[in-house]
C-alpha positions as CSV (number, residue, x, y, z in Angstrom):
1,X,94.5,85.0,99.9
2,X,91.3,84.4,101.6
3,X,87.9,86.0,100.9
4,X,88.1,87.4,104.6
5,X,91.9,88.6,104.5
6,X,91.2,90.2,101.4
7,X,88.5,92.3,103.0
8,X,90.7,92.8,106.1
9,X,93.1,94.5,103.4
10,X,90.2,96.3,101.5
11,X,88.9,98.0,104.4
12,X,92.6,98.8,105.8
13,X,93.5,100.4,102.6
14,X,90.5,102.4,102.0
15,X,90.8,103.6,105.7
16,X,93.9,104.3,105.6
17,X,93.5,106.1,102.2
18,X,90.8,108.5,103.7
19,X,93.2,109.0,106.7
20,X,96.1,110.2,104.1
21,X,93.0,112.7,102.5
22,X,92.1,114.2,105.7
23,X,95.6,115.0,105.9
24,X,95.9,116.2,102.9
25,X,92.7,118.8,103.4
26,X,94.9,119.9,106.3
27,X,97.5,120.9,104.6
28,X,96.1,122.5,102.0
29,X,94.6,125.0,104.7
30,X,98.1,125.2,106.4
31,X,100.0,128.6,106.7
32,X,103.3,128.8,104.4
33,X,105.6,132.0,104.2
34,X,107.9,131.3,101.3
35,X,111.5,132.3,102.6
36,X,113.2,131.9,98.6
37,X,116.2,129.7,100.0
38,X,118.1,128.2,96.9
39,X,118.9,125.1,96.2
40,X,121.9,122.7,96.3
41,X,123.2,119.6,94.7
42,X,123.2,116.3,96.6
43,X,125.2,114.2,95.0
44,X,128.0,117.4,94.8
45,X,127.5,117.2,98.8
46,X,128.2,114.1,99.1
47,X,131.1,113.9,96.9
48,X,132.4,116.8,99.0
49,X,132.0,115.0,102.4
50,X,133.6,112.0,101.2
51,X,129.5,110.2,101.8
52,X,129.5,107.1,99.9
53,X,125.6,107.8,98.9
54,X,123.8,105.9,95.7
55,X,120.9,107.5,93.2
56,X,118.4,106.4,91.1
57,X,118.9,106.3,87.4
58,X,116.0,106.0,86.4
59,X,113.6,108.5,84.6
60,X,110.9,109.9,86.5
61,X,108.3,110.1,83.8
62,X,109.0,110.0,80.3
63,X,112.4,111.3,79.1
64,X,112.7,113.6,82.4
65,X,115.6,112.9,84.3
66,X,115.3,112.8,88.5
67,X,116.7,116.1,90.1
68,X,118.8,115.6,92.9
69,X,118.4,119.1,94.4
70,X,117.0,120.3,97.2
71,X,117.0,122.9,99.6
72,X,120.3,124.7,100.5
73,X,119.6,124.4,104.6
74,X,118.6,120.6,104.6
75,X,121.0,119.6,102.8
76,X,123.5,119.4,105.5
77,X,120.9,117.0,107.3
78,X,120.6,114.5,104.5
79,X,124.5,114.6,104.6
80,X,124.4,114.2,108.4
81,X,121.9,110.7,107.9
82,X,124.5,109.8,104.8
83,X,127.2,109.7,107.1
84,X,125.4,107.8,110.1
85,X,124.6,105.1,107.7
86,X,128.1,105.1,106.5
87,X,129.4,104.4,110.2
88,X,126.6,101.7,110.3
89,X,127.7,99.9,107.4
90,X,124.8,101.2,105.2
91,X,124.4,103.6,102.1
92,X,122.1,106.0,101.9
93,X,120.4,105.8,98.4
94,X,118.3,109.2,97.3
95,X,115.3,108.0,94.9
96,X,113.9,111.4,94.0
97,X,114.6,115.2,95.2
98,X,113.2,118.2,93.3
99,X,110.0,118.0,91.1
100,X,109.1,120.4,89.0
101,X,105.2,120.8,88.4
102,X,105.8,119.7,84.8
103,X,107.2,116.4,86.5
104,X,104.9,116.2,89.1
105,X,102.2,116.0,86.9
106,X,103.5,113.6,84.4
107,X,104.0,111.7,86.9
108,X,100.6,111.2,88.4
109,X,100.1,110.5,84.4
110,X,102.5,107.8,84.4
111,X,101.3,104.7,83.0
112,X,103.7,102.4,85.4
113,X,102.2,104.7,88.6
114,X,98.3,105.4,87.5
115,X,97.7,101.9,86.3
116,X,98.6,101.0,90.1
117,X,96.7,103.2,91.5
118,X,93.5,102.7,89.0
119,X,94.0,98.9,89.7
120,X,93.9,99.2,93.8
121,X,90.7,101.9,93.5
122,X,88.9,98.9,91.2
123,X,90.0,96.5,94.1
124,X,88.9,98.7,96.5
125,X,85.6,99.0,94.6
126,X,84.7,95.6,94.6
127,X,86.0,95.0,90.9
128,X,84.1,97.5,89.7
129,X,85.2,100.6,87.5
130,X,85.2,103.2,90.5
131,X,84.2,106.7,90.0
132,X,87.1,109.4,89.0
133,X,86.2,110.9,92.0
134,X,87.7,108.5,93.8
135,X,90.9,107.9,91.4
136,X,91.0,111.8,92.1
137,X,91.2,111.4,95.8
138,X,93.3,108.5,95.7
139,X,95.7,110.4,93.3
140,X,95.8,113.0,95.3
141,X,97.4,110.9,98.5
142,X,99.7,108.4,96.6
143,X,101.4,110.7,94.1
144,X,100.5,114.7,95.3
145,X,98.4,115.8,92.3
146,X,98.3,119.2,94.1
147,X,101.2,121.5,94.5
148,X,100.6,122.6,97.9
149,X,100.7,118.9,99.1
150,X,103.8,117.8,96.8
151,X,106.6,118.6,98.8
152,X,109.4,117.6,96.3
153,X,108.0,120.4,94.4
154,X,108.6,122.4,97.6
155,X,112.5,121.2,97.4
156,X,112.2,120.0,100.7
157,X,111.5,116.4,100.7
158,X,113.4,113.2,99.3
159,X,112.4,109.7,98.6
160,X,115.4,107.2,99.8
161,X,116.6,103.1,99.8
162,X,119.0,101.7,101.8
163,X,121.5,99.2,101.1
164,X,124.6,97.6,102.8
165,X,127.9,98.8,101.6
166,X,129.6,95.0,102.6
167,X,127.2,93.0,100.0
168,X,125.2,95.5,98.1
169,X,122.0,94.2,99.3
170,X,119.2,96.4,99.7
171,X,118.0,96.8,103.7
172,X,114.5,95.3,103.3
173,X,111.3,96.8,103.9
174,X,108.7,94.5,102.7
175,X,108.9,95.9,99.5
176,X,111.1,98.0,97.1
177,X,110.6,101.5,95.7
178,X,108.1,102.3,94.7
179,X,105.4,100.0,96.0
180,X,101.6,100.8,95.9
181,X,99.4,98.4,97.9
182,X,98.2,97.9,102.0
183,X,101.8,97.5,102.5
184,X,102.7,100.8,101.5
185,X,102.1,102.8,104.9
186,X,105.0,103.0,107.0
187,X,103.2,100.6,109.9
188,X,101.1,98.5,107.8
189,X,100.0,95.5,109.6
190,X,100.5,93.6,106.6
191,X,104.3,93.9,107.1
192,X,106.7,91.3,107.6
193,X,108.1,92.0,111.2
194,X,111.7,92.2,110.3
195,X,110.8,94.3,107.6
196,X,108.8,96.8,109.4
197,X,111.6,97.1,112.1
198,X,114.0,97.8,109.0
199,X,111.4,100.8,108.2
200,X,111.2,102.3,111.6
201,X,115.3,102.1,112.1
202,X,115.7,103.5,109.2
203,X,112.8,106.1,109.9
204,X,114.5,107.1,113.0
205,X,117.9,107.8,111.5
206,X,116.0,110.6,109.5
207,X,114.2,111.7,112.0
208,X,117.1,112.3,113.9
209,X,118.1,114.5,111.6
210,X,114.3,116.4,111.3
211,X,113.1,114.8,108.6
212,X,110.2,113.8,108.7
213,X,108.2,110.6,107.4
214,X,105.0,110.8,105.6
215,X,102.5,108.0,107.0
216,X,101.4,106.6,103.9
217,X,104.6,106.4,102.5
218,X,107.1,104.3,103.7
219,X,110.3,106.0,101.7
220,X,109.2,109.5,101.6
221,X,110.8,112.6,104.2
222,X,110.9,116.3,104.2
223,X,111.4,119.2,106.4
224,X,110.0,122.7,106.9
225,X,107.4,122.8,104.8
226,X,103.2,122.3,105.3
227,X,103.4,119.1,105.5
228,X,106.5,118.8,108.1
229,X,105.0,120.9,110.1
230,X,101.3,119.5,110.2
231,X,102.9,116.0,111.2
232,X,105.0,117.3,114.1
233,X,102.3,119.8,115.6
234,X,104.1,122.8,114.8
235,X,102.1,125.5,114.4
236,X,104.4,128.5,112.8
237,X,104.0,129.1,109.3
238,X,106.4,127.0,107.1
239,X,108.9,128.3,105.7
240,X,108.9,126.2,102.2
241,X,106.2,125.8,99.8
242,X,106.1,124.4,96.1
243,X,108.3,126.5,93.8
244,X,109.2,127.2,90.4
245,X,113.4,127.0,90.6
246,X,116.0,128.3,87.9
247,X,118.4,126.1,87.7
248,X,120.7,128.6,86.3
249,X,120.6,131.2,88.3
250,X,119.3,129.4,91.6
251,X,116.3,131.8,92.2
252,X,113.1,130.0,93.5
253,X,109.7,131.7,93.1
254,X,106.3,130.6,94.7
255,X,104.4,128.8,92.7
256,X,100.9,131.2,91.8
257,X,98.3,128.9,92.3
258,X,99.4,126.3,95.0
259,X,95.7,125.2,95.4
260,X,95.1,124.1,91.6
261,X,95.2,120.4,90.7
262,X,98.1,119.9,88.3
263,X,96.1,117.1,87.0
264,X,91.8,118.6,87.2
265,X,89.2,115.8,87.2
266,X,88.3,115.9,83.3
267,X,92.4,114.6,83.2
268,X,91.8,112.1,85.3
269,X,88.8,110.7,83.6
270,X,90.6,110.3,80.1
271,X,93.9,108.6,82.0
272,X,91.5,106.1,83.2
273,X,89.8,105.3,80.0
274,X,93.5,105.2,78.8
275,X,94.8,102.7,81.9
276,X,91.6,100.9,80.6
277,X,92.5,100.3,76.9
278,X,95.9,99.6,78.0
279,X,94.6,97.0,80.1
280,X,92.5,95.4,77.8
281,X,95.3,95.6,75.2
282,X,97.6,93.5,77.7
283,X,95.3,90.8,78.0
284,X,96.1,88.7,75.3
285,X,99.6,88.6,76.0
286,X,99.0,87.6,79.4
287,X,97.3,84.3,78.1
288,X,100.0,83.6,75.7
C-alpha cells in the first residue's frame, strides 16, 4: 500500500468513524416507549417453517454462548428473508441475536475485538498510542458500549452471513464476519465491486422485510427500535429499547440506566494497557 492510499484510507475511516458517532449522539437523544414484547427462538422458527437457516457456533465472549432470540414480532420477518433466500438458492446464516449487557460488555472487552479496534485507532493516529478518548468513541460505534445504542441488547437486531445451499460457499462481501477496517461500512469505497453488489443484494432482501442496515456495519440489521427508526426518518417513539429478558419466564424489563457506559472510560484505559502488553508479549513469536 502506498503512502498516499494509506492516507486515502486514514482519513475515510476516521470520517466515517465520526459519521457513525454523530449517529450514535442521535440516538441516544431518541424517544423509546418500551412495549415489553417477549421473545422467541430462531432456530425453533426455522425448524418450524421447514427454513434451511445456519448459526454461529462460536462463543461470543468468553465461555458465553450466542443467544438466538429475538423479538416475538420480527421474528416472522427474519423467517420471511430465510425463505426468500431459500427460493434463491442461498442460506440465511444468523451470527448473533440477543445480548445481554453482561455480554455486551465483555464483548467490547474481548481481546480478539478491542485489540482490532486499539490497532485501527493507533493507525488512525499516525502510529501513535491514541488517547482513550478516542478508543472510547471508537468503541462506542464498532461494538455499542452503550445500551441505548446496542440494539441486540434491545432484542431487535441480528448479525447475519450468507452462503449457497448448492456448494456451501459463503456469498462474498469483501470480507467475513466480523471484519474491522475501511472495508467495514456497508459502501466502503475500498470494496471489491462484486463484493459490494453481494452486500447491497443481500441488504435489500432485509430490507424488504424492514430490517434495517446499520451504515458502518456491513452484517448488522434491526427493526423498531432507536436506531431503526433514526435511519429511516421515522419520527414516533420506538417501540424497543435495551432490556433485561428472563429466559424462563419470557418477561423483558427496561434496562434502568440506558444512558450509562457498560464499559466507563477508567475501563477502557486498563483494556488498552492490557491490548498493549498483549501486544508486546506477541512480538517475539511473530519473529520466530
Amino acid at each position: 500500500m502506498s503512502a498516499t492510499d494509506e492516507a486515502v484510507r486514514r482519513a475515510y475511516w476516521a470520517d466515517v468513524m465520526e459519521q457513525g458517532h454523530e449517529v450514535v449522539q442521535k440516538v441516544l437523544k431518541f424517544e423509546v416507549r418500551e412495549c415489553g414484547e417477549g421473545f422467541a427462538s430462531l432456530p425453533d422458527a426455522a425448524e418450524s417453517a421447514g427454513i434451511e437457516m445456519l448459526f454461529s457456533t462460536s462463543k461470543i465472549a468468553g465461555e458465553l454462548d450466542r443467544v438466538f432470540f429475538m423479538r416475538e414480532s420480527l421474528v416472522k420477518d427474519v423467517m420471511a428473508v430465510g425463505r426468500a433466500m431459500n427460493d434463491r438458492g442461498w442460506i440465511l446464516k444468523i451470527e448473533d441475536g440477543f445480548r445481554s449487557l453482561q455480554m455486551q460488555s465483555q464483548l467490547v472487552r474481548k481481546p480478539e475485538v478491542f485489540d482490532v479496534i486499539l490497532k485501527k485507532c493507533i493507525w488512525e493516529n499516525g502510529g501513535e498510542i491514541p488517547p482513550v478518548e478516542l478508543v472510547f468513541r471508537r468503541a462506542g460505534v464498532l461494538v455499542a458500549n452503550l445500551p441505548k445504542v446496542g440494539t441486540h441488547m434491545s432484542g431487535s437486531a441480528i448479525d447475519v452471513s450468507v452462503f449457497r445451499r448448492d456448494d456451501g460457499t459463503e456469498v462474498w462481501r469483501g470480507n467475513p464476519y466480523l471484519e474491522m477496517s475501511e472495508r467495514t461500512p456497508m459502501r466502503s469505497p475500498f470494496v471489491e465491486p462484486d463484493a459490494l453488489q453481494n452486500r447491497l443484494e443481500i441488504t435489500l432482501m432485509l430490507e424488504t422485510q424492514g430490517l434495517i442496515h446499520f451504515p458502518f456495519e456491513f452484517w448488522h440489521f434491526n427493526k423498531d427500535d432507536a436506531m431503526g427508526h433514526l435511519l429511516t426518518g421515522n419520527p414516533a417513539p420506538a417501540r424497543f429499547g435495551p432490556v433485561n429478558w428472563d429466559p424462563q419466564t419470557n418477561r423483558v424489563t427496561a434496562v434502568e440506566n440506558p444512558l450509562n457506559p457498560l464499559n466507563p472510560v477508567p475501563i477502557i484505559e486498563q483494556e488498552i494497557m492490557a491490548a498493549l502488553q498483549r501486544a508486546k508479549t506477541a512480538m517475539p513469536h511473530a519473529a520466530t
